[in-house]
C-alpha positions as CSV (number, residue, x, y, z in Angstrom):
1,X,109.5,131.4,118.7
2,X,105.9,132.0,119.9
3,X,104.4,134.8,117.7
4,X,102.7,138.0,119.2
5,X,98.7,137.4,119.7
6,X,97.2,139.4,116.6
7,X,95.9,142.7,118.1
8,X,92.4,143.8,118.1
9,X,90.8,145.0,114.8
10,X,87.5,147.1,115.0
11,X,84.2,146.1,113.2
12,X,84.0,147.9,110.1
13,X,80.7,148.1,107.4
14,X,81.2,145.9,104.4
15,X,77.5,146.5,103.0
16,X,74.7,148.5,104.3
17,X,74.0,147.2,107.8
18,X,76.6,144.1,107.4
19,X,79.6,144.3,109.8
20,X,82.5,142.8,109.4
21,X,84.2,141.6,112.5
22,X,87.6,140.4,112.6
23,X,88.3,137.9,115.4
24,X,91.8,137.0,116.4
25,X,93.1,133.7,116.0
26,X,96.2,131.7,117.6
27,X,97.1,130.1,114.3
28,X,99.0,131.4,111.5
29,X,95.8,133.0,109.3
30,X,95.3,135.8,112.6
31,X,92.1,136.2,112.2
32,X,88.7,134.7,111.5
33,X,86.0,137.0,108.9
34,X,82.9,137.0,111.5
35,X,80.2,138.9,110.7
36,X,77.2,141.5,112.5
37,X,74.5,141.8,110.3
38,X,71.6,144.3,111.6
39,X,67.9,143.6,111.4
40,X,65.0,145.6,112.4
41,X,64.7,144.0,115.6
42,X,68.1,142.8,116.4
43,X,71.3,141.7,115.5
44,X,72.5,138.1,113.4
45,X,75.8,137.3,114.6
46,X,77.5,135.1,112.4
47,X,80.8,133.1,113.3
48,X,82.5,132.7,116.3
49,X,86.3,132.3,116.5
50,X,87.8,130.3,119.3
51,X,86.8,130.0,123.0
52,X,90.0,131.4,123.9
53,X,91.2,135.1,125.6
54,X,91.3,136.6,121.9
55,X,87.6,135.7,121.5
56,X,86.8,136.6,125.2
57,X,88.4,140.2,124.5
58,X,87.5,141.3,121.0
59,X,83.7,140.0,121.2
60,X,82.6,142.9,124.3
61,X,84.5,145.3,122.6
62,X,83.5,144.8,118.9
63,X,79.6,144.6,120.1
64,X,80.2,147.8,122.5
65,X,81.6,150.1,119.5
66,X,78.2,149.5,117.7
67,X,76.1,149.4,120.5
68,X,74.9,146.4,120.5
69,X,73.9,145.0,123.6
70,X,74.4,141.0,124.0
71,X,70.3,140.8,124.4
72,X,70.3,142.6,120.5
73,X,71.2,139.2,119.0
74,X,69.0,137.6,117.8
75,X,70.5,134.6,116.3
76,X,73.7,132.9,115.9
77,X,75.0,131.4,112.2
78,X,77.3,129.0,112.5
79,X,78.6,128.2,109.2
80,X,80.6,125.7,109.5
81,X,82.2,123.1,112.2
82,X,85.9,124.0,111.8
83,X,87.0,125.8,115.5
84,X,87.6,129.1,114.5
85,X,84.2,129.7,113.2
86,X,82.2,127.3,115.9
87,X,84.4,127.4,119.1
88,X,82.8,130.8,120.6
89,X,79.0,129.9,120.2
90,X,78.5,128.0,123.1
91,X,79.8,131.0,125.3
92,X,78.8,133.4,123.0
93,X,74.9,132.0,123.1
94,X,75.0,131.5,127.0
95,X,76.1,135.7,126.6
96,X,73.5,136.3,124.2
97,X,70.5,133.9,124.9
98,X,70.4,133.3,121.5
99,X,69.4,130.5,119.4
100,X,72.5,128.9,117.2
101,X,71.8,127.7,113.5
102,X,74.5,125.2,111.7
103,X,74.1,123.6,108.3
104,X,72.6,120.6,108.8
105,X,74.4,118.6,106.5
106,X,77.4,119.8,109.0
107,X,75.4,118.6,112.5
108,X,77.3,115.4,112.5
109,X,80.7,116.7,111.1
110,X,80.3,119.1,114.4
111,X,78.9,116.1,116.9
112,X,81.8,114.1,115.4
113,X,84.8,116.3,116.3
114,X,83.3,118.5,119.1
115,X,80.6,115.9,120.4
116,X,80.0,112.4,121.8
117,X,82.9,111.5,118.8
118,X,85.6,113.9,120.0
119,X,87.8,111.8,121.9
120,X,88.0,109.2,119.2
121,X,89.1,111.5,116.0
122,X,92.8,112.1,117.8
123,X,93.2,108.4,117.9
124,X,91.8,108.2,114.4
125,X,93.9,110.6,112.9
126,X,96.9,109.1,114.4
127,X,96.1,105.6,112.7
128,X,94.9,107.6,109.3
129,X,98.4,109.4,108.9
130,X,100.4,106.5,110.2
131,X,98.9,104.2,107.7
132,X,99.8,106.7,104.9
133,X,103.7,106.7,105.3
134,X,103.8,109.2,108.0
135,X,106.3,108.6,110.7
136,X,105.3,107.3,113.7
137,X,106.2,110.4,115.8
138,X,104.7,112.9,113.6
139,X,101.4,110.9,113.5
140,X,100.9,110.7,117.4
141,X,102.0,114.7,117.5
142,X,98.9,115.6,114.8
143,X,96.7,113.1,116.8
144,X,97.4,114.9,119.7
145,X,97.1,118.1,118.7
146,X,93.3,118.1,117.7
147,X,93.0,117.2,121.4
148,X,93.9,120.1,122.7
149,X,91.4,121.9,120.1
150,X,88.7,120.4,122.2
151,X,89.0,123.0,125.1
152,X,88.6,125.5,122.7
153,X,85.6,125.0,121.5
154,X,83.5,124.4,125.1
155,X,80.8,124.6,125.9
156,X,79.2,123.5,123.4
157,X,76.2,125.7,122.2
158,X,72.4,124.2,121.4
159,X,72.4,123.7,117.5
160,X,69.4,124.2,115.1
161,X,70.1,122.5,112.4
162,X,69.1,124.0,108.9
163,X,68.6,122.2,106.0
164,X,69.9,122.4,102.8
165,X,67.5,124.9,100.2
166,X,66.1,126.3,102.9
167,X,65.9,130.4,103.8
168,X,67.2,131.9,106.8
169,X,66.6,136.2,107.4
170,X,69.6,137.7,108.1
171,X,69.9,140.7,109.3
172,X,67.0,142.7,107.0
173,X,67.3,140.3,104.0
174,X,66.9,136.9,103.0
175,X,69.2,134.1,102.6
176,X,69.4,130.8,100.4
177,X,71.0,127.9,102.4
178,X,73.2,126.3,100.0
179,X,75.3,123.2,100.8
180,X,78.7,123.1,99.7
181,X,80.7,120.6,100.6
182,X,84.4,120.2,99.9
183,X,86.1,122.6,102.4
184,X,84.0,120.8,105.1
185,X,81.6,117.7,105.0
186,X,78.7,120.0,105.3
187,X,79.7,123.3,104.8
188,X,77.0,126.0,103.2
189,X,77.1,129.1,101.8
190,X,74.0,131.7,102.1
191,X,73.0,133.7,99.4
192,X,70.9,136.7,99.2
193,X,69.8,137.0,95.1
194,X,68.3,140.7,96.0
195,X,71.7,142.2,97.0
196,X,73.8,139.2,95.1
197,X,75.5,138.7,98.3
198,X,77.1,135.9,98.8
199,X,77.9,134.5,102.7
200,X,81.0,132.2,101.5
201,X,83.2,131.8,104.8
202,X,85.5,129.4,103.9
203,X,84.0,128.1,100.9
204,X,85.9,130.8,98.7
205,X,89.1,132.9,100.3
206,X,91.5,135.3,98.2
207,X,94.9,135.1,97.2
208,X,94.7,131.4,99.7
209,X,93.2,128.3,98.8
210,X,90.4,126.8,101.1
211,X,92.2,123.3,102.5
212,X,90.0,120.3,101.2
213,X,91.1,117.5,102.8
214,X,90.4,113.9,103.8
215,X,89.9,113.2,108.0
216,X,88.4,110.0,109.4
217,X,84.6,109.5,108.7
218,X,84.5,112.1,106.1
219,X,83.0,111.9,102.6
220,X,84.8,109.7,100.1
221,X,86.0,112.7,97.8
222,X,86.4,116.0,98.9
223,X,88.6,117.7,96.1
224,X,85.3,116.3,93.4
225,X,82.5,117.7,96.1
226,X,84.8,121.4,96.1
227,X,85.1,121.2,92.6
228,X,81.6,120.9,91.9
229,X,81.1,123.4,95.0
230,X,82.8,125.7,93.3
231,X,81.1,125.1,89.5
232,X,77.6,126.0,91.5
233,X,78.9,128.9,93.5
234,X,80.7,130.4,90.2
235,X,77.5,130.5,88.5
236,X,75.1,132.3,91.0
237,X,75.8,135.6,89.7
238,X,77.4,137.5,93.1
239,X,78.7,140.9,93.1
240,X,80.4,140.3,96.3
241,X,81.7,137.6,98.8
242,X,81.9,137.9,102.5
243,X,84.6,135.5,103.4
244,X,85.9,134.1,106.1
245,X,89.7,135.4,106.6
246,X,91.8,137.8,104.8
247,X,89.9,140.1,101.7
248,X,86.4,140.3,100.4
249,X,85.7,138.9,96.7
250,X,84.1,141.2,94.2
251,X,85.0,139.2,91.3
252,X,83.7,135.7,92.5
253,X,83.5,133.9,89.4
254,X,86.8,135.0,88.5
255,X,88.0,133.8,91.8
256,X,86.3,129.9,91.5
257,X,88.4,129.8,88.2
258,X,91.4,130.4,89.8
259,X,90.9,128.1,92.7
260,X,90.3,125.6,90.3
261,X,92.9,126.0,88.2
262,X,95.4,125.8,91.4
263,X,93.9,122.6,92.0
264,X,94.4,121.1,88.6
265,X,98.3,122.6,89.0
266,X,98.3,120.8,92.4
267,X,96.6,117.7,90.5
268,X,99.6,117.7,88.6
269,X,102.4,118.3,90.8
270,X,101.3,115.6,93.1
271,X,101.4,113.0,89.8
272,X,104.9,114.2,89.5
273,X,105.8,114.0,92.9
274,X,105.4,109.6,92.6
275,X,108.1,107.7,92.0
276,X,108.0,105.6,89.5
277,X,107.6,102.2,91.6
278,X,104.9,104.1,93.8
279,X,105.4,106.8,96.9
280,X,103.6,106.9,100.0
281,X,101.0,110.1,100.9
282,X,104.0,111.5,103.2
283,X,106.7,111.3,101.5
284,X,104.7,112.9,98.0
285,X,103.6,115.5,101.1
286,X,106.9,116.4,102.1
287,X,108.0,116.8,98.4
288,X,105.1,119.4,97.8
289,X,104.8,121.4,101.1
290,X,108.0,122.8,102.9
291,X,107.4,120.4,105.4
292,X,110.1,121.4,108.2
293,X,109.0,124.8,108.6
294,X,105.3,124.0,109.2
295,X,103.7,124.3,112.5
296,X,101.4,121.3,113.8
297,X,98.5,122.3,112.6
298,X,99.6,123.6,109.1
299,X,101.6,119.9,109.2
300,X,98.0,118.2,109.8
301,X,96.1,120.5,106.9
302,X,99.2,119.8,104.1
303,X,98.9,115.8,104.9
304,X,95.4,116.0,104.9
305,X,95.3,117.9,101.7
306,X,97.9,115.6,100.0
307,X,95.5,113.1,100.5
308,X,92.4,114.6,98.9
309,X,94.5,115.4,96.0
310,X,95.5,111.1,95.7
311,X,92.0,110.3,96.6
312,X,90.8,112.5,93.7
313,X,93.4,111.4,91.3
314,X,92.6,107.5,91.9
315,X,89.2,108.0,91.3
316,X,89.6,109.6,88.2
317,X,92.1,106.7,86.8
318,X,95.2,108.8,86.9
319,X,96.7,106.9,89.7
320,X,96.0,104.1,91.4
321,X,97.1,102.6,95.3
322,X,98.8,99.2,96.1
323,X,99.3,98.8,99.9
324,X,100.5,102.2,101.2
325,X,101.8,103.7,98.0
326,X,101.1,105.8,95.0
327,X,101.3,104.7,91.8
328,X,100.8,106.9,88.7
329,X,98.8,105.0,85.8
């Protein structure tokens, strides 16, 4: 059954001048954390949500209730390539006339899924999967589903890429560029030491877990690149993290060692999930994640993850891979 479109949330104030602006989504988390931050000349808008009719509705309302023209932006942060947070800017910067700033570690993460590589990563993704135990069926319907993201994310905005360490104003204060791969190739978080407020989107979420997962082309060990993400976030000092679905973070370090600690639990479980002549990715998958009741896309983020938990654990000697399967050393 096809749930009920999440209904409209207004924009509420998070800290002085930062707006936090909830953005429908069509997929199970609802809604996507984007974020208004006021300047004394205009407006940072940061994260987009999907091109889609949520998107198209919530945007005009959310910047009317603070009157905020479409002109008052100034800027658009992109903070990472997934399509709920990137799939808005291109019509959101034709609305705006605004520039559009992505990580640049994360420019060819974007060009790869949303670019002159999108047509290929469906294909890819298909022959990943497939090649990991998953049935044939399943495979083609994951591959075929990150096609139909593509529509979603058009047009496609003009990026400014900005580099890792550097400092970007938003709104009235000053932010740190901070790459933090792991949840994404090149995602970053921005950090304003004044305020010790932390811009963490997806990097850190409460009471879920940020996937970390392995796609085609990505870098060789995401589950070691969050881990260490989350070692350098933990130790910034921030009194508060704005993230990007569900509830703020006031105790961040706190948080980091609870995400990590799931991951060393899910470390294990997947070890225990091996038979012991070796199991392939999907079938250790389906004995971890409720498989059956698990919509497309949550299907494609709980093989994914499965594998960045096997790539982690073969790296680190605790398991090693013949052909296809799994083996636990």
């Amino acid at each position: 059954m096809q749930a009920d479109p999440p209904p409209y949330r207004p924009p509420t104030e998070v800290a002085p001048g930062i707006y936090q602006v909830p953005i429908p989504i069509p997929i199970p988390l609802r809604y996507v954390n984007c974020y208004l931050l006021r300047g004394p000349s205009g407006w940072t808008l940061v994260d987009t949500g999907f091109h889609d009719d949520l998107a198209r509705a919530a945007w005009p309302r959310a910047l009317a209730e603070l009157a905020i023209r479409p002109q008052d932006i100034q800027q658009i942060l992109l903070t990472h390539y997934h399509p709920d947070h990137v799939g808005a800017a291109g019509w959101l910067q034709q609305l705006t006339g605004a520039p559009a700033y992505l990580p640049e570690p994360e420019v060819e993460q974007f060009d790869r899924f949303w670019g002159d590589g999108a047509a290929t990563i469906g294909p890819r993704l298909t022959a990943l999967f497939a090649a990991e135990g998953m049935d044939e069926e399943n495979a083609r319907a994951v591959g075929q589903h990150h096609l139909r993201q593509l529509e979603r994310v058009k047009p496609l905005p003009e990026i400014r890429p900005l580099p890792d360490g550097s400092r970007i104003t938003l709104g009235g204060a000053e932010y740190e560029v901070i790459w933090t791969p792991g949840h994404s190739d090149g995602l970053a978080v921005f950090w304003n030491p004044a305020d010790a407020i932390l811009l963490a989107n997806d990097m850190l979420l409460a009471k879920i877990t940020p996937n970390v997962s392995i796609w085609p082309g990505c870098r060789p060990n995401p589950l070691a690149d969050y881990l260490a993400s989350l070692k350098r976030v933990s130790a910034l000092g921030a009194r508060l993290a704005l993230t990007g679905h569900r509830s703020l973070i006031h105790d961040v370090a706190g948080r980091a060692a609870e995400i990590a600690a799931h991951h060393a639990d899910r470390l294990a479980k997947v070890e225990r999930a091996a038979d012991p002549g070796g199991s392939t990715a999907w079938e250790i998958c389906q004995r971890i994640f409720p498989v059956a009741g698990l919509t497309l896309h949550q299907l494609r983020f709980a093989m994914a993850e499965t594998l960045a938990h096997l790539v982690y654990l073969c790296a680190e000697g605790r398991m090693r891979k013949e052909g296809a399967r799994y083996l636990v050393v």
